[in-house]
N, CA and C of each residue as an Amber inpcrd file, in Angstrom:
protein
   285
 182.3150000 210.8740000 131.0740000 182.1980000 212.3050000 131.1700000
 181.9250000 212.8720000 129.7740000 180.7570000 213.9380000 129.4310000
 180.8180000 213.9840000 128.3860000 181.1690000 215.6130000 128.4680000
 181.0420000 215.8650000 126.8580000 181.9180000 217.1320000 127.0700000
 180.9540000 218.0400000 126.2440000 180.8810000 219.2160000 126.4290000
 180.0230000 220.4400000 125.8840000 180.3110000 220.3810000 124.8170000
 179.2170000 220.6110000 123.4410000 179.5770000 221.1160000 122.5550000
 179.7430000 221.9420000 122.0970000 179.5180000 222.7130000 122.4750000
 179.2110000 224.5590000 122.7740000 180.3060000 225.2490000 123.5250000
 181.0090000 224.3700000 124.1660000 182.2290000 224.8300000 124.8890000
 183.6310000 224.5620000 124.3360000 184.6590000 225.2620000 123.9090000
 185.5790000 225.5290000 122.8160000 186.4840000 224.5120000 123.4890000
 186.8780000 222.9100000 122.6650000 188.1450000 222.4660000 123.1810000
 189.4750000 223.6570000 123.3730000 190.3000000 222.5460000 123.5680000
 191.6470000 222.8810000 123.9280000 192.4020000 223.5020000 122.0970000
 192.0010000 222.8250000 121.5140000 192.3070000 222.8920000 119.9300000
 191.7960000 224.2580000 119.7900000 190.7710000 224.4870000 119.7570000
 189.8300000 225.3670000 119.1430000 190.3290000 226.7780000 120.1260000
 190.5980000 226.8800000 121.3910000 191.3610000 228.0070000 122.0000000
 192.8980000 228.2850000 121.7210000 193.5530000 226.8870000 121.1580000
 194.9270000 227.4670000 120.6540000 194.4020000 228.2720000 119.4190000
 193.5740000 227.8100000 118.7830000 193.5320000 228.6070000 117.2960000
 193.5610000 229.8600000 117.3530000 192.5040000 230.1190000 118.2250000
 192.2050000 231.8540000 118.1270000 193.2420000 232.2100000 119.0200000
 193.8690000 231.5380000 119.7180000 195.1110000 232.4820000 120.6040000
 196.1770000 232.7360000 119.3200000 196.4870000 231.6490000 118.1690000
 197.1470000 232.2170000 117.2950000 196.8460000 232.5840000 116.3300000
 195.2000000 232.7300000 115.9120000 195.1790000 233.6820000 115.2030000
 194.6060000 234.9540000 115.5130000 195.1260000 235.5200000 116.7520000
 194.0570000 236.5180000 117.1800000 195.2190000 238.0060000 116.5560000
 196.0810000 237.9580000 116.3970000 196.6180000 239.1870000 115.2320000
 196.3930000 239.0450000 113.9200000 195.3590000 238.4630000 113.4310000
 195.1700000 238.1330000 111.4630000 194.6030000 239.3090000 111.5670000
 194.6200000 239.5150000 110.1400000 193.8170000 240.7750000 109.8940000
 193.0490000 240.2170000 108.4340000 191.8120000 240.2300000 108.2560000
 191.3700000 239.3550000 107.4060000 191.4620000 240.2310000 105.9450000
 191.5150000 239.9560000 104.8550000 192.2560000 240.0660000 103.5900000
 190.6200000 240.8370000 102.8050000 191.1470000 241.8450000 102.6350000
 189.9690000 242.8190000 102.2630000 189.2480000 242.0240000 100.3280000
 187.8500000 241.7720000 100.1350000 187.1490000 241.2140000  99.3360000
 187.7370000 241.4040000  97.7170000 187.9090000 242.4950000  97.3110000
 188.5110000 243.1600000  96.3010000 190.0370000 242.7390000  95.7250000
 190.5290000 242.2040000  96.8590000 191.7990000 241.8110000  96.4300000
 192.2020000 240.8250000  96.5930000 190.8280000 239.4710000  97.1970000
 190.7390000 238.0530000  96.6810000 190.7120000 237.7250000  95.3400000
 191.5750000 236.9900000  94.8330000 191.1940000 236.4420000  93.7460000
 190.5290000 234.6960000  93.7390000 189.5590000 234.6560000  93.3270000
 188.8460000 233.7810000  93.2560000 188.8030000 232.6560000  92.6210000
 188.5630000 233.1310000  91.2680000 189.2770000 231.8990000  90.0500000
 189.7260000 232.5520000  89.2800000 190.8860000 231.8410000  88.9550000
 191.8180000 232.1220000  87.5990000 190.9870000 231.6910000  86.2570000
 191.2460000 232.6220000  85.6450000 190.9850000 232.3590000  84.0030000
 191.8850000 231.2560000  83.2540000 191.2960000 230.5300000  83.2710000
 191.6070000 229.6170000  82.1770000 191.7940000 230.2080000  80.7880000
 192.7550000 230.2860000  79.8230000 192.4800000 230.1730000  78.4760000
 191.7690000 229.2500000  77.7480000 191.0940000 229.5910000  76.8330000
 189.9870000 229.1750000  75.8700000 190.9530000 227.6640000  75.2310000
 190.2780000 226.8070000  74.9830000 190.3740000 225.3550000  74.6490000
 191.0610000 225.4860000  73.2840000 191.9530000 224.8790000  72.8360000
 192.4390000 224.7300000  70.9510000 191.8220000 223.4100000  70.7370000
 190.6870000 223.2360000  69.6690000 190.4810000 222.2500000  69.1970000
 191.6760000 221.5250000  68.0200000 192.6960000 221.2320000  68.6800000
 193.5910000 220.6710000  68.2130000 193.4660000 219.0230000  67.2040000
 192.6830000 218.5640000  67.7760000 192.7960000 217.0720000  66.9390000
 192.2750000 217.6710000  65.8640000 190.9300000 218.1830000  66.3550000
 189.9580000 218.5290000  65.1490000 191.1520000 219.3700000  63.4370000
 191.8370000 220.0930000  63.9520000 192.7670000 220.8820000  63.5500000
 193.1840000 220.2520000  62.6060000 194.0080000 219.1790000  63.5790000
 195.0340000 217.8950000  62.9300000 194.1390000 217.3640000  62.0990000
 192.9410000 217.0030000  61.8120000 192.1030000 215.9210000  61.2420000
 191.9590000 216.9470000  60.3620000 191.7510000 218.3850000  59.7560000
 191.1190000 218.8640000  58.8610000 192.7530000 219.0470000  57.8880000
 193.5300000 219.3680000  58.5880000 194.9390000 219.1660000  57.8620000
 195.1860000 217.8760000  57.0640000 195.0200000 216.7250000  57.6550000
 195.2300000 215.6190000  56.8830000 193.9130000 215.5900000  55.5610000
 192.8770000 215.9330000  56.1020000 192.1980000 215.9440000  55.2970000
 192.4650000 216.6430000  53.6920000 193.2070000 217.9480000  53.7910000
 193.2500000 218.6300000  53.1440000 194.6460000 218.2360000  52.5130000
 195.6700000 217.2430000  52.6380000 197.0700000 216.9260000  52.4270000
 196.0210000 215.5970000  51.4820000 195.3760000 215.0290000  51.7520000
 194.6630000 213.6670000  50.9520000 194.0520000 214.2280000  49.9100000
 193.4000000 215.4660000  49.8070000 192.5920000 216.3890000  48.7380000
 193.8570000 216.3710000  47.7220000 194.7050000 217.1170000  48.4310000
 195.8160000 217.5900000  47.1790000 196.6180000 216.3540000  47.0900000
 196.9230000 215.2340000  47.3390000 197.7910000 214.0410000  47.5200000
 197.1640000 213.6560000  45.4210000 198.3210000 213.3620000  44.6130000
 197.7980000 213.4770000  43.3390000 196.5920000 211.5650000  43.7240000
 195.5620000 211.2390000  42.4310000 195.2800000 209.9820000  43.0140000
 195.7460000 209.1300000  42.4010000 196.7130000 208.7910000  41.6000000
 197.4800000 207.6940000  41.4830000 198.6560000 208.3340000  41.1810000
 199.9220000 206.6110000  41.7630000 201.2920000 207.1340000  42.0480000
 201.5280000 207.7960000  40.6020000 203.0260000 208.6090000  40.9180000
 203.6580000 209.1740000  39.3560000 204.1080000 207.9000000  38.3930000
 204.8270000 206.8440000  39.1630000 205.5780000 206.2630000  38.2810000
 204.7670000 204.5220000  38.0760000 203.3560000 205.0670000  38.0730000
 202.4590000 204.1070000  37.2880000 201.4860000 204.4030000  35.8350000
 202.0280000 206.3570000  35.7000000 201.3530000 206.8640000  34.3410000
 202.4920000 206.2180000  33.3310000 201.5150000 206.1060000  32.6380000
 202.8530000 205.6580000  31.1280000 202.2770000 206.8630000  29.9320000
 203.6710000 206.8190000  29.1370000 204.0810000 208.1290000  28.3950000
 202.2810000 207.6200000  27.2700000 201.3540000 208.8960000  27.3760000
 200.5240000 208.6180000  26.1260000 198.9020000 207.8130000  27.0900000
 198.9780000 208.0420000  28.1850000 198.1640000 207.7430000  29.5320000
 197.6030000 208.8780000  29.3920000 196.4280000 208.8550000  29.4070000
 195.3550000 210.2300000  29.9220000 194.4130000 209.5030000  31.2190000
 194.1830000 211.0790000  32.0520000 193.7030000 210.3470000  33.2120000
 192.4140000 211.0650000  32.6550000 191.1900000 210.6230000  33.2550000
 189.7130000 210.6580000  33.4880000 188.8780000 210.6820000  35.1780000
 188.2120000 211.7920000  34.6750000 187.7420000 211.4400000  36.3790000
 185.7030000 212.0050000  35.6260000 185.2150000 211.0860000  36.3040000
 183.8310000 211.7290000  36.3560000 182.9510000 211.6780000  37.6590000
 182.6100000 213.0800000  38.0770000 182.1060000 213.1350000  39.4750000
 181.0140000 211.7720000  39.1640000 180.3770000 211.0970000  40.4490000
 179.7810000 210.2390000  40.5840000 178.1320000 211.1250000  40.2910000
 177.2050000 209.8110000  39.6050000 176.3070000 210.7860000  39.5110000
 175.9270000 211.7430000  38.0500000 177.2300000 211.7010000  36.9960000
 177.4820000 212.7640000  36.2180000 177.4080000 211.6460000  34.9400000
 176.5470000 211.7300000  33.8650000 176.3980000 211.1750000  33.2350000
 177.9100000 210.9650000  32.3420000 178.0510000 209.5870000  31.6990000
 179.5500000 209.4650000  30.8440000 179.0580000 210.1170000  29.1250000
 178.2010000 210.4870000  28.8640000 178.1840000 211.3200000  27.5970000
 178.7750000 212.4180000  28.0280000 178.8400000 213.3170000  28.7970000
 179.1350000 214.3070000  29.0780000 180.7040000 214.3410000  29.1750000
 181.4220000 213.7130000  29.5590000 182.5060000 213.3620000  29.2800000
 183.1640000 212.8660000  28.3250000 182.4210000 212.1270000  27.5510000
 183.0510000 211.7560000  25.8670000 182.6630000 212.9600000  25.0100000
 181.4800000 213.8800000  25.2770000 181.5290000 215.1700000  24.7180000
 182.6200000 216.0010000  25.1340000 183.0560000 216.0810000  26.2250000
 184.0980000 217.3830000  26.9360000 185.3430000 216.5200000  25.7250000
 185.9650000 215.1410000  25.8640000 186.5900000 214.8470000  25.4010000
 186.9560000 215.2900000  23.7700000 185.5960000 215.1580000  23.3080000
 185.2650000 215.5400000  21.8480000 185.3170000 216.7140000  21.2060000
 185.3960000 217.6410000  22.2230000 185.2900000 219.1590000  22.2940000
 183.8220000 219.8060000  22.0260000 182.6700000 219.6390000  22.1760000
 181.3810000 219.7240000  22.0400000 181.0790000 220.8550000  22.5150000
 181.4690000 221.1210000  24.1180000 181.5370000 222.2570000  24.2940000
 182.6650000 223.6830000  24.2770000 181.8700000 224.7350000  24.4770000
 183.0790000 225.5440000  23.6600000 183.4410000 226.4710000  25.3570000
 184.3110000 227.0500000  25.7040000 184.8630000 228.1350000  26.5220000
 183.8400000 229.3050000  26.9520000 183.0270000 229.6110000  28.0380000
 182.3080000 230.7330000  27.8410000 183.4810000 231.9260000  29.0040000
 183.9760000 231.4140000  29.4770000 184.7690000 232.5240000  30.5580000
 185.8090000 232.1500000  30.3850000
């Protein structure tokens, strides 16, 4: 026996017998999707922090300077006359 498809089971007539008092929920006062708050790029955060704790971190330990130790640094790139002049005092203070 086959059965209509077009013709409402037994299921499908309880439904509307119980939902035949709904009153359907006026458009305006669906809410649809919730707002999410905006993303914290947090690692990134964390990674520019460490970064900036290694900047200021001095670069060698304290208790490997000895008394009468001068430190030296020359950007890479930067000729070493220029540094045995700064040392020498060659140049003078403009600001």
């Amino acid at each position: 026996m086959k059965r209509d498809p077009k013709a409402p089971s037994n299921d499908t007539a309880a439904f509307r017998e119980l939902m035949a008092d709904v009153k359907p929920l006026r458009h305006d006062k669906v809410h649809h999707q919730r707002h999410r708050p905006p993303p914290h790029p947090r690692q990134s955060r964390r990674d520019e922090a460490l970064v900036l704790k290694e900047l200021l971190a001095p670069p060698v330990e304290p208790y490997e300077i000895q008394e009468g130790d001068t430190l030296n640094y020359c950007r890479p790139g930067m000729p070493r006359s220029v540094l045995r002049k700064l040392r020498r005092g060659h140049y003078t203070v403009d600001a």
